[in-house]
FIGU-120867 format. One record per residue (C-alpha): residue number from 1; chain; x negated, y negated, z negated. Coordinates in pm, whole numbers. Last residue first. Example, Ala and Ser with C-alpha at 12.3 -4.5 7.8 and 13.67 -1.06 7.14 Angstrom:
2; A; -1367; 106; -714
1; A; -1230; 450; -780
END
This chain:
271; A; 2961; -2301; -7063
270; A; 2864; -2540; -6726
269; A; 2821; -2875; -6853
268; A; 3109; -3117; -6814
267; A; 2948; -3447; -6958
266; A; 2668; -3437; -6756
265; A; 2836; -3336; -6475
264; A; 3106; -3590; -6457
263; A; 2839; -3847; -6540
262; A; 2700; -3781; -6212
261; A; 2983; -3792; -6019
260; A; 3047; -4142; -6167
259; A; 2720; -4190; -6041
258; A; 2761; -4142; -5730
257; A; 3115; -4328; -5638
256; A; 2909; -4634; -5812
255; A; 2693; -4578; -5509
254; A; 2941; -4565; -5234
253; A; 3105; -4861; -5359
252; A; 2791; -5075; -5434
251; A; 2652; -5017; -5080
250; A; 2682; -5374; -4972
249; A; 2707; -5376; -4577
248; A; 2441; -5580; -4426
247; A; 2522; -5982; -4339
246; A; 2168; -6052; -4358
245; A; 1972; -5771; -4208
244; A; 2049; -5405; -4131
243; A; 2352; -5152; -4234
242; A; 2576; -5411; -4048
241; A; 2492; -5428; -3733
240; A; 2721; -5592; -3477
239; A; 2745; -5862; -3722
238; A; 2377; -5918; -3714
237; A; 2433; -5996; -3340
236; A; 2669; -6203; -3379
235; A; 2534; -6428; -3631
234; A; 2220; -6395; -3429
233; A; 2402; -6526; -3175
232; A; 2598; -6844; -3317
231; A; 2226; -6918; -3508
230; A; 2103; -6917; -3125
229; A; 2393; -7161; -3065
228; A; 2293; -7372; -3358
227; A; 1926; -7424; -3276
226; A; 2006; -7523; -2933
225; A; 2223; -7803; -3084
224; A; 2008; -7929; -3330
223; A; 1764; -7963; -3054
222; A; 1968; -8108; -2826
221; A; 2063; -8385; -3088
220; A; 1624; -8443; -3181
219; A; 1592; -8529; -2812
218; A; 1914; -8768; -2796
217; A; 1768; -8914; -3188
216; A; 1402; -8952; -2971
215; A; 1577; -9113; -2639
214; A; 1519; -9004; -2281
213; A; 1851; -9089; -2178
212; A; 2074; -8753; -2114
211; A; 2259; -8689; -1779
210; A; 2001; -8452; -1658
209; A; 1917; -8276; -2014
208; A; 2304; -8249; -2080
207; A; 2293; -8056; -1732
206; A; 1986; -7873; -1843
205; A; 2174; -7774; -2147
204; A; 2475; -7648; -1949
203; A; 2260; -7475; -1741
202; A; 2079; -7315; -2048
201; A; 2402; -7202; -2175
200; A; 2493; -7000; -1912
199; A; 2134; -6819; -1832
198; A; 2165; -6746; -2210
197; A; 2548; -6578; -2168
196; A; 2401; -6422; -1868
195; A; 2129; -6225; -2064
194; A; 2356; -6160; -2360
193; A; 2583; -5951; -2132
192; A; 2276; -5773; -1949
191; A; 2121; -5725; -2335
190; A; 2439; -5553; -2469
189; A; 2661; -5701; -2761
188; A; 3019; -5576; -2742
187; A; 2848; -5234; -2934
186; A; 2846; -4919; -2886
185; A; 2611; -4716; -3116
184; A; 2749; -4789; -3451
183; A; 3084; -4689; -3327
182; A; 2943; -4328; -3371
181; A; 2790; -4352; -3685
180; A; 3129; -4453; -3852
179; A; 3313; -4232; -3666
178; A; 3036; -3926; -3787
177; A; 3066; -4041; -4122
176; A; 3472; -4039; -4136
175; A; 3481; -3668; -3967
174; A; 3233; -3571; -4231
173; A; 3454; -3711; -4521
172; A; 3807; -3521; -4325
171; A; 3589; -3230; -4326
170; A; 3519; -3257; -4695
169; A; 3885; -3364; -4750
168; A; 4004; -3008; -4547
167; A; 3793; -2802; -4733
166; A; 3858; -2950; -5052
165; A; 4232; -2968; -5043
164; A; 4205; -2571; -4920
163; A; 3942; -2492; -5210
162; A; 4285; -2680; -5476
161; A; 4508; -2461; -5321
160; A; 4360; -2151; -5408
159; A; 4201; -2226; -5775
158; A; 4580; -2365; -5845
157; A; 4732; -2015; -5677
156; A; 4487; -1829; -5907
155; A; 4114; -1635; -5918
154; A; 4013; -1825; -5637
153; A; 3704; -1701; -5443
152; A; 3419; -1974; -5349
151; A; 3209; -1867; -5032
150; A; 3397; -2156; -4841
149; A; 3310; -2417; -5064
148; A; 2915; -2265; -5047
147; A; 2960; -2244; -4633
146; A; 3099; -2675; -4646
145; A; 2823; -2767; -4868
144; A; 2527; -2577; -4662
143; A; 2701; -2727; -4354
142; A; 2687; -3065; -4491
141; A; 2301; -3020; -4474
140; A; 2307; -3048; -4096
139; A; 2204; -3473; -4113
138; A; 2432; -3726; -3986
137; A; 2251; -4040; -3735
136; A; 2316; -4369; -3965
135; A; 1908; -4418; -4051
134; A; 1802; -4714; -4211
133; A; 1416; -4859; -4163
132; A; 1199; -4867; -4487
131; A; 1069; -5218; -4569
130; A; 1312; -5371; -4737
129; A; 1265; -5047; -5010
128; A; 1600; -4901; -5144
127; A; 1743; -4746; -4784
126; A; 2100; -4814; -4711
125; A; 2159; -4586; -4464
124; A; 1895; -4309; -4536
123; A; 1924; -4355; -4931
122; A; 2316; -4296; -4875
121; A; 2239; -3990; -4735
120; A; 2028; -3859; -4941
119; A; 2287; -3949; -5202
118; A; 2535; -3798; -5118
117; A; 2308; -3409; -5005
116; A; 2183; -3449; -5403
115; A; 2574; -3498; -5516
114; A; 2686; -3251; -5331
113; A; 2411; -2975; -5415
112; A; 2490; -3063; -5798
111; A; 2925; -3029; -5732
110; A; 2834; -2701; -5570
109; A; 2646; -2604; -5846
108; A; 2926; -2707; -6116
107; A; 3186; -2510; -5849
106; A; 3287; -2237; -6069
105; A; 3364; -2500; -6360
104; A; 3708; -2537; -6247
103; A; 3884; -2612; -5904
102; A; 4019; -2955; -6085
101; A; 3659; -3088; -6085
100; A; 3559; -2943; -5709
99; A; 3937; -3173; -5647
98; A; 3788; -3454; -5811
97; A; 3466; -3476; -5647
96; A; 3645; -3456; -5311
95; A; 3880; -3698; -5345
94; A; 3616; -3974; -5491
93; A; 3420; -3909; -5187
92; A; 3709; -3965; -4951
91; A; 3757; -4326; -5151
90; A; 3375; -4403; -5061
89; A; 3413; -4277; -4710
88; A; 3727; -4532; -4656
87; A; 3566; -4785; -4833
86; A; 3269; -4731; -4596
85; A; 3468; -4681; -4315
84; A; 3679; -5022; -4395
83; A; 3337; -5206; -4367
82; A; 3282; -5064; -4044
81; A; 3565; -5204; -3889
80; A; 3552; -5528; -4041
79; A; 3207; -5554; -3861
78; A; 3354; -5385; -3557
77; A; 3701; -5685; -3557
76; A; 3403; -5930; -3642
75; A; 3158; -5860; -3359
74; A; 3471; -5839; -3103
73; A; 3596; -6198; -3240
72; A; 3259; -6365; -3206
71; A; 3155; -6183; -2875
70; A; 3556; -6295; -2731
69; A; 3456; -6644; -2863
68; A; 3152; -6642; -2705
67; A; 3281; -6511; -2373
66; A; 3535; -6763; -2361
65; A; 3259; -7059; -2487
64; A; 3100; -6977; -2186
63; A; 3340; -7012; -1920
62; A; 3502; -7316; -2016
61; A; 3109; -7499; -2040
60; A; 3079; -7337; -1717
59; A; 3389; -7453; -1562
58; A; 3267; -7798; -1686
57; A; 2945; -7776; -1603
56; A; 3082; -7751; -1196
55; A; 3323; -8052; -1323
54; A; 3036; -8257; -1407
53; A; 2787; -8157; -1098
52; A; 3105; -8240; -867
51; A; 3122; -8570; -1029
50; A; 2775; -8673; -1024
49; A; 2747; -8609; -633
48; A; 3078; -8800; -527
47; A; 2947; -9088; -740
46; A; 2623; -9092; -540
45; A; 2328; -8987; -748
44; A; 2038; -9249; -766
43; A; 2145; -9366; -1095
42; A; 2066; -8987; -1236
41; A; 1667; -9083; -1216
40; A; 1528; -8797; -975
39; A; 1171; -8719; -1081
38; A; 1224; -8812; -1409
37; A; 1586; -8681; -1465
36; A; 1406; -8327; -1334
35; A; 1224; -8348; -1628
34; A; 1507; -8422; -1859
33; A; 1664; -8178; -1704
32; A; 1358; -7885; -1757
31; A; 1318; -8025; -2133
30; A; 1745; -7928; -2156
29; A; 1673; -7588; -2002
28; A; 1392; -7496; -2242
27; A; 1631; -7547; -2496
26; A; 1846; -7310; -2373
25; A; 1605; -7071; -2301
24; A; 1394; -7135; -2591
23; A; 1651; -7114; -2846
22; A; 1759; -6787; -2691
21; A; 1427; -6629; -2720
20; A; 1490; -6710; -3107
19; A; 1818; -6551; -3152
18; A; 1657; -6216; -2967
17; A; 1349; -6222; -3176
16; A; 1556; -6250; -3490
15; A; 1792; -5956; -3376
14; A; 1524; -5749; -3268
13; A; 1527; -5553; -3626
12; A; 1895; -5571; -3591
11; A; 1924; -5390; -3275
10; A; 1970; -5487; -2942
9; A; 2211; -5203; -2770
8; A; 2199; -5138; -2401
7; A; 1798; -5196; -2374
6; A; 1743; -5007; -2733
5; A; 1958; -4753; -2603
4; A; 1774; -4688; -2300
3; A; 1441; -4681; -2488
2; A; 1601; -4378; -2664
1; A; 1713; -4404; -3051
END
């Protein structure tokens, strides 16, 4: 991914950082009120004063939780989203397996180079090892599949109709894998848009900061409360990408697809 996508996009690996840079923005906002309380104690505003600063928050306050609803409700329309493309790409899977097994034993080979190809690709998105970054981005070794499928000859109208199936669910599979990788790289969540949705919520905790007596339980509140809006954007931003981190897509389907292919071919060896 280019350093321009990385700006546009924040990934999940820099979702943590993200969440917590937030916390000290908007926390950082309610230490700078209370500090400004201290040099100018609110009892010295005029009435006029304090009520213009409360409704100005207020249209913030409006403002803000808009946009955060609208990043809560676009993260989990993609999230949804891209859960359907797996079951979608697991069920297209299925389809194609069967249809190389209704073809006849010609296609054994094909069936082995499928399966390999599967699940090197389901190893790159859903890697075993924690530590190993995924990777969405479709590799060229579908073309291998899709020439062999091509190269098969049908010796009967079943043979024949059952390679044109195939050919059209295998392209139908790569079609699905290239949406899904697609959509993966726009997101609602861009750094400009999260930038201003920070610079938002840190006014309105400087304003609670402003209005707030310096109390340890009022101290200890804003800081639960920072906390939980950061949490409200990592959730976000984790939800905007879900092959990584907590809320990651399980990959159980796809798998148990796998190795039901793979007991196919052990227990249909080629004669």
């Amino acid at each position: 991914m280019s350093t321009r996508d990385q700006m546009e996009n924040p990934r999940p690996k820099n979702s943590l950082v993200l969440s917590a840079l937030v916390f000290v923005v908007v926390f950082g906002g309610a230490v700078a009120g209370m500090a400004t309380r201290q040099i100018q104690p609110t009892g010295n505003f005029a009435s006029e004063e304090r009520d213009s600063i409360i409704l100005a928050i207020g249209l913030v306050v409006t403002m803000t939780s808009l946009v955060l609803g609208m990043l809560v409700s676009s993260a989990k329309t993609f999230y949804d989203g891209q859960k359907t493309q797996v079951a979608e790409l697991s069920s297209q899977i299925v389809l194609v397996s069967d249809l190389m097994t209704a073809y006849g034993p010609e296609t054994e080979q094909v069936r082995r180079e499928a399966l390999r190809s599967l699940e090197g690709t389901v190893d790159r998105i859903w890697p075993r090892k924690r530590s190993q970054s995924f990777e969405l981005r479709p590799v060229a070794d579908f073309v291998q599949f899709y020439q062999h499928v091509q190269l098969l000859e049908p010796k009967n109208e079943i043979q024949a109709s059952a390679k044109a199936q195939l050919l059209g669910a295998a392209l139908n599979l790569r079609k699905t894998y290239w949406l899904m990788f697609l959509q993966s790289q726009h997101t609602s969540v861009t750094v400009p848009l999260l930038s201003v949705v920070t610079a938002w919520l840190a006014i309105i905790f400087y304003s609670f900061g402003l209005f707030a007596p310096h109390h340890l339980d009022v101290v200890v509140t804003l800081l639960i409360c920072a906390i939980a809006v950061s949490s409200a954007i990592y959730v976000i931003l984790s939800m905007n990408s879900p092959f990584k981190g907590i809320l990651r897509l399980s990959p159980a389907a796809v798998r148990a697809v796998l190795d039901q292919m793979a007991n196919c071919l052990e227990e249909d060896p080629t004669p």
